[in-house]
C-alpha positions in Angstrom: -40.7 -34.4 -52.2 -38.7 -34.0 -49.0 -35.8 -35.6 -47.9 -38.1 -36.5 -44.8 -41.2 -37.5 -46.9 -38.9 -39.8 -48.6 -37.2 -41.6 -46.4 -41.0 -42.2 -45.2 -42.1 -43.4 -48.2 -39.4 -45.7 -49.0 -39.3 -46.8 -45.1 -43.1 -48.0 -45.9 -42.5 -49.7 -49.0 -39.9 -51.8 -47.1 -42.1 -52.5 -44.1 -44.5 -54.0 -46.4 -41.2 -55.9 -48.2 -40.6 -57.7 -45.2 -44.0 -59.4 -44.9 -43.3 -61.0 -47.6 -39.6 -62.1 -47.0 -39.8 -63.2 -43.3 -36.5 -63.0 -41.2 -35.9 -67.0 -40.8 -34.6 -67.1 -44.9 -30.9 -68.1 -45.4 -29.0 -65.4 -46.8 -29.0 -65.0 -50.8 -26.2 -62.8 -50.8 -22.8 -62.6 -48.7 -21.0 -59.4 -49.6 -18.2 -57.9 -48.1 -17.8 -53.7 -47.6 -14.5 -51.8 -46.4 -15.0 -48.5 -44.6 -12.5 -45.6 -44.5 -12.5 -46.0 -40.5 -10.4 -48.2 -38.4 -12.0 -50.7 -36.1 -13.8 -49.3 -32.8 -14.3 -45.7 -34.4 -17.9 -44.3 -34.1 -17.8 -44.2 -37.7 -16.7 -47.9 -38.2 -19.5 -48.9 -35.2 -22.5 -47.0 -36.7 -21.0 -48.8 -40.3 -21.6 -52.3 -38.6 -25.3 -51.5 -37.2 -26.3 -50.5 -41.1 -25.5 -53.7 -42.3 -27.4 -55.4 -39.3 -30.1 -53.6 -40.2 -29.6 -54.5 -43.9 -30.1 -57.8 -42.7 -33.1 -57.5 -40.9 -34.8 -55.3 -43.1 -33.6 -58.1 -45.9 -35.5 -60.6 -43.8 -32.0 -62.2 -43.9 -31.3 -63.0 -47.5 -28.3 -60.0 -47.6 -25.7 -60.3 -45.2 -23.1 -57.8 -45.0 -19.6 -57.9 -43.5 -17.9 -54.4 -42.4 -14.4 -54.0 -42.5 -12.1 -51.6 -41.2 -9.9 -49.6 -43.1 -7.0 -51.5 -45.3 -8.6 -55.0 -44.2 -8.1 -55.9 -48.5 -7.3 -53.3 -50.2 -5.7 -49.6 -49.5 -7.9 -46.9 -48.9 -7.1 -45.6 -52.9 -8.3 -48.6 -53.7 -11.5 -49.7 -53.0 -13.5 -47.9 -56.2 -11.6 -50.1 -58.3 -11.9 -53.2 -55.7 -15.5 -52.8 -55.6 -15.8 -52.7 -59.8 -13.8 -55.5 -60.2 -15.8 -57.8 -57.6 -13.3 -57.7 -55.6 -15.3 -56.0 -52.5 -18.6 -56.0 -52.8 -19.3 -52.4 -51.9 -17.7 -49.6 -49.7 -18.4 -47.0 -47.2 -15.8 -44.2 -47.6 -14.9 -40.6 -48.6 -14.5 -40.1 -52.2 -11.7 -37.8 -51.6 -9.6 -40.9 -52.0 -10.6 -41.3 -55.6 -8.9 -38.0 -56.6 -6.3 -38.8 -58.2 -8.1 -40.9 -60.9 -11.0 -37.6 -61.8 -10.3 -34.4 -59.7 -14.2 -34.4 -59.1 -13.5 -36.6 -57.0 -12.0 -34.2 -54.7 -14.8 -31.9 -55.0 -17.5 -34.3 -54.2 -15.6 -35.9 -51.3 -14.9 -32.7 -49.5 -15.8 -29.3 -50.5 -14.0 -27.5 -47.6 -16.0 -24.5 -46.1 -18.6 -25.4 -48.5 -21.1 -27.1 -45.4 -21.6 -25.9 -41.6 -24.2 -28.8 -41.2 -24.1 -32.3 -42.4 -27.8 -31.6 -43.6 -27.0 -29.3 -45.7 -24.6 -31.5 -47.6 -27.7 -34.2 -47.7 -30.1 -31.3 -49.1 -27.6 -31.0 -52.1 -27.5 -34.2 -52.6 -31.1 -35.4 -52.7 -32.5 -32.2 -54.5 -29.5 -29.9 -55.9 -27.6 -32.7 -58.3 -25.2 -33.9 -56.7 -26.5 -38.1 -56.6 -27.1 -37.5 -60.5 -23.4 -36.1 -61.3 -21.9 -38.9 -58.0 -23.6 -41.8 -60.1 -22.7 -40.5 -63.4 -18.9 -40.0 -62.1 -18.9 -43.8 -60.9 -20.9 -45.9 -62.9 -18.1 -45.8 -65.2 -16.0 -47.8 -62.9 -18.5 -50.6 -62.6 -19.7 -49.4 -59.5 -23.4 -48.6 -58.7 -23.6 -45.4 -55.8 -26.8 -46.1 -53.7 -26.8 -43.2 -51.7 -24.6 -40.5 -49.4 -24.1 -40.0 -45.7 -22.6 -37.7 -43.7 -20.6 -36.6 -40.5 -20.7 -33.8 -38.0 -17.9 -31.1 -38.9 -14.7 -31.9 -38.1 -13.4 -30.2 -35.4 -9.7 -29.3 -35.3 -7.1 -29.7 -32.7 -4.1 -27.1 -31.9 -1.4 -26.4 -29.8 -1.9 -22.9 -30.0 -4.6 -20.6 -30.1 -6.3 -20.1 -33.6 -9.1 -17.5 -33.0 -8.9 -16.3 -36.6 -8.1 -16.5 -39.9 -5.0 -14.1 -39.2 -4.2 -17.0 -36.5 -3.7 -19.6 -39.1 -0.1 -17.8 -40.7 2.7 -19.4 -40.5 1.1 -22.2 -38.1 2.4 -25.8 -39.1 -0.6 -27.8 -39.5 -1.2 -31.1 -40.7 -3.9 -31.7 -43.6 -4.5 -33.9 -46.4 -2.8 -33.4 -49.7 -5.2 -32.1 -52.5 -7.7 -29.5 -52.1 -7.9 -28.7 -48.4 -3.8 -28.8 -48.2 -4.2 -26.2 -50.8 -7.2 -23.9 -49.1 -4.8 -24.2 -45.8 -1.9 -22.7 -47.7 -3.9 -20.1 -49.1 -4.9 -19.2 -45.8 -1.3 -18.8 -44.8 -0.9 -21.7 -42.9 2.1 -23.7 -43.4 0.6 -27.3 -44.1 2.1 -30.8 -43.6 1.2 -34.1 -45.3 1.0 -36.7 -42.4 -0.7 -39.9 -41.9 -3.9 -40.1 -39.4 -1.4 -42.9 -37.3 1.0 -40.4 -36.8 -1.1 -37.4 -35.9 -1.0 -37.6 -32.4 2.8 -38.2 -32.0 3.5 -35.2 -34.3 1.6 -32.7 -32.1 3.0 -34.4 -28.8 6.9 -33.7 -30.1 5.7 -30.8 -31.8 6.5 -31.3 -35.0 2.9 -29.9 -36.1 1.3 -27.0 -34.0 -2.2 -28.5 -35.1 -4.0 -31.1 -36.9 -7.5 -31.5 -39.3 -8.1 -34.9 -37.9 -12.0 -35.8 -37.6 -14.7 -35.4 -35.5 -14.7 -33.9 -31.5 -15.7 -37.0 -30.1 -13.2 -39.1 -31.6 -10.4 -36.3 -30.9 -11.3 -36.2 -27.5 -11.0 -40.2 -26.8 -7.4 -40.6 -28.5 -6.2 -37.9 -26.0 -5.9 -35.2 -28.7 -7.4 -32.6 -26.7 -5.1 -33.4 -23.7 -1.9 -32.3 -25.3 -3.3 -29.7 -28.2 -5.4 -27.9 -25.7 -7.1 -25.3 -28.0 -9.3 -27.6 -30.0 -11.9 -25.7 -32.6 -15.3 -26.5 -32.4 -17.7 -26.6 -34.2 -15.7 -27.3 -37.1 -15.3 -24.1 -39.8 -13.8 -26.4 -42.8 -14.1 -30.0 -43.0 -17.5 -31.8 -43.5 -16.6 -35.1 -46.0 -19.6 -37.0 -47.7 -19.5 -40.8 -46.9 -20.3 -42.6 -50.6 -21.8 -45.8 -49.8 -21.8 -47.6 -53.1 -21.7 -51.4 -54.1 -20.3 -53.4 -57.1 -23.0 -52.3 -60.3 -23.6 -55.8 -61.6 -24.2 -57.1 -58.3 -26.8 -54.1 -58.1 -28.1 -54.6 -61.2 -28.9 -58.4 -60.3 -30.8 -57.9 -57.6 -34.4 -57.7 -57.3 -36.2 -54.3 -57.2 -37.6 -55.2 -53.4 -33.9 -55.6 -52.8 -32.5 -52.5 -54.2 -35.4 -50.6 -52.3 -34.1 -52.5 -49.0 -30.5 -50.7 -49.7 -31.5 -47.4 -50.5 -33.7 -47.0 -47.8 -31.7 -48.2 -45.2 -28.4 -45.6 -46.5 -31.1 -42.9 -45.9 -31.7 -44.7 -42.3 -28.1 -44.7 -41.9 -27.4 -41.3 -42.8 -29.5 -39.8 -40.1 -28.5 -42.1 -37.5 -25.0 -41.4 -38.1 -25.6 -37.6 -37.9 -26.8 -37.8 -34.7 -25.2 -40.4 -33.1 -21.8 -38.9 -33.8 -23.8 -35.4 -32.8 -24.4 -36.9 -29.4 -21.2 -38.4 -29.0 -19.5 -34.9 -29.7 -21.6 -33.3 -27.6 -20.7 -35.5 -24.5 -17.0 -35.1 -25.2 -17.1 -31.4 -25.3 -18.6 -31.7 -21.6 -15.6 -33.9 -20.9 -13.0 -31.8 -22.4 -14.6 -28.4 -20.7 -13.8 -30.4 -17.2 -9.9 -29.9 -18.3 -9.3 -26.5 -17.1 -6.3 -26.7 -19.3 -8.2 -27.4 -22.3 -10.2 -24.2 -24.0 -12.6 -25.0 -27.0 -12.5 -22.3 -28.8 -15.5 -21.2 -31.5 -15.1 -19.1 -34.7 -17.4 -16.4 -35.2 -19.6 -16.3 -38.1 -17.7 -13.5 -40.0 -14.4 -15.7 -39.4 -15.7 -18.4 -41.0 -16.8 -16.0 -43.7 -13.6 -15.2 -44.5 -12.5 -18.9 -44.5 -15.2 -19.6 -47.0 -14.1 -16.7 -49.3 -11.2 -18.4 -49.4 -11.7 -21.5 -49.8 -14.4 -20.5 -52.7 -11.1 -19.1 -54.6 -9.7 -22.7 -54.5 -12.8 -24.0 -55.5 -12.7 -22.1 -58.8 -9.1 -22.9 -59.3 -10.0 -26.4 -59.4 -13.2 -26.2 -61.8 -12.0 -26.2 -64.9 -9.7 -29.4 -64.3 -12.4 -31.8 -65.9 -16.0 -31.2 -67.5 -17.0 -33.2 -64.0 -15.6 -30.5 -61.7 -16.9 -27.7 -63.7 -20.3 -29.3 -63.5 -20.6 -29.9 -59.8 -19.1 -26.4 -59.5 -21.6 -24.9 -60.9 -24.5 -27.5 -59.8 -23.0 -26.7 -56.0 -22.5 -22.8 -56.5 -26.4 -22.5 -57.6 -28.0 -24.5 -55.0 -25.6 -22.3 -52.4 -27.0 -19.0 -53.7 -30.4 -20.1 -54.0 -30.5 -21.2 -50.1 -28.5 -18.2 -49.4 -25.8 -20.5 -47.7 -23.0 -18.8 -49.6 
């Protein structure tokens, strides 16, 4: 079945849920979820309007609170938060998780694996990936009810990156693990640095550029305004978003309830896509209206050549559990079968 015929299907089956439940019911359940975004980012804002429609859809007997990042726990810490009851759920990148199963990494952020968030969502509904994602969690008392998805993130710079040969030597900033790694690879020269301190680095020039999220949210903070060669679309980064809740909370629930939740992650995952799609959209007009600013666009055979290498790090990093090598392999085949590799 499609990822479109069943989203329709379950959409149906919760239509015909809400006959029965009737939006003036008290709330049965009061749960609490922490996102990976702070407060006022389109992520965090599209976040909050999932769990309003949680509640509608729940005729009100689930109500959800988002919180921005670090609100109870740090970021590392919300798988284990949400297994021990201590959050209810979470909406973040599993990236985070990495140091406890390298697979982690792998699932969170494949760089240059995606070049559409769709794609990512494809793999996840019909090449594996939910099977190995629940199977990797459920361990941790923690039940995953579905995946989402961003736009690519775009890339701001200082200088002018047109190519892979651009990247030597260029300090960048990127996350430690796999993409630092890919990065170095590349011949960059890559810097561990906090999101909070991108923008400073970049304005003093401690950095020449920065793998910091989507356009649209680049283009708000001022990014663009003092790195005025941002990349776009994005050629590496496309994170999944787990959104997964506490397992025997889950497993308490009843079914009408649990068909509530998935189908509204599905909901969410295509609203998401193309809200943030639309918001990137408007902020590349903005930024084109800075004659200073010049987005620059990688051609396909450039981002060839990124993939290649980041494929080498890929392989590097399969073998480091039986998880890894499984999604590996699991991600590699449904690649070559779509001819996306």
């Amino acid at each position: 079945m499609s990822f479109t015929r069943k989203l329709t299907g379950l959409a149906a089956v919760a239509a015909s849920v809400l006959g029965f439940t009737g939006a003036a019911l008290a709330a049965d359940y009061n749960w609490t979820f922490q996102t990976s975004e702070t407060a006022g980012e389109p992520g965090f804002v599209n976040k909050q309007k999932w769990a309003a429609d949680v509640g509608t859809l729940s005729g009100g007997r689930i109500a959800i609170e988002i919180l921005p990042i670090g609100s109870v726990v740090p970021h590392t810490d919300t798988l284990d938060a949400v297994g021990a009851g201590i959050l209810q759920g979470h909406l973040t990148d599993p990236s985070y998780f990495s140091g406890k199963d390298p697979a982690f990494a792998m699932m969170g952020n494949l760089v240059g694996a995606w070049s559409d968030p769709f794609e990512l969502l494809g793999f996840m509904q019909s090449g594996g990936g939910n099977e190995l994602y629940s199977e990797l969690v459920e361990p941790y008392g923690v039940h995953f009810i579905g995946a989402a998805a961003t736009e690519p993130e775009a890339f701001v710079s200082r200088v002018p990156i047109r190519t892979v040969e651009d990247l030597k030597g260029v300090k960048l900033r990127a996350p430690e693990g796999m993409v630092f790694e890919i990065f170095a690879k590349a011949g960059a020269a890559p810097v561990s640095l906090p999101g909070s301190e991108i923008f400073s680095a970049l304005d003093k020039g401690v950095v020449d550029a920065a793998d910091n999220t989507v356009f649209a949210t680049n283009q708000s903070l001022g990014m663009n305004d003092i790195a005025h060669y941002p990349l776009y679309p994005g050629f590496h980064s496309l994170p999944m978003i787990d959104i997964s809740m506490n397992k025997e909370i889950w497993d308490g629930l009843p079914q009408d309830l649990q068909e509530i939740l998935t189908v509204s992650v599905e909901q969410f995952a295509f609203n998401h896509i193309y809200s943030v799609r639309k918001l990137d959209a408007a902020a590349v007009e903005q930024a084109k209206a800075n004659p200073e600013i010049e987005i620059i666009n990688w051609s396909g055979d450039e981002r060839a050549k990124f993939r290649r290498i980041a494929q080498q790090e890929w392989q590097i990093w399969a073998p480091k559990s039986e998880m890894t090598q499984r999604y590996y392999d699991a991600v590699t085949g449904y690649l070559k079968g779509r001819n996306l590799l």
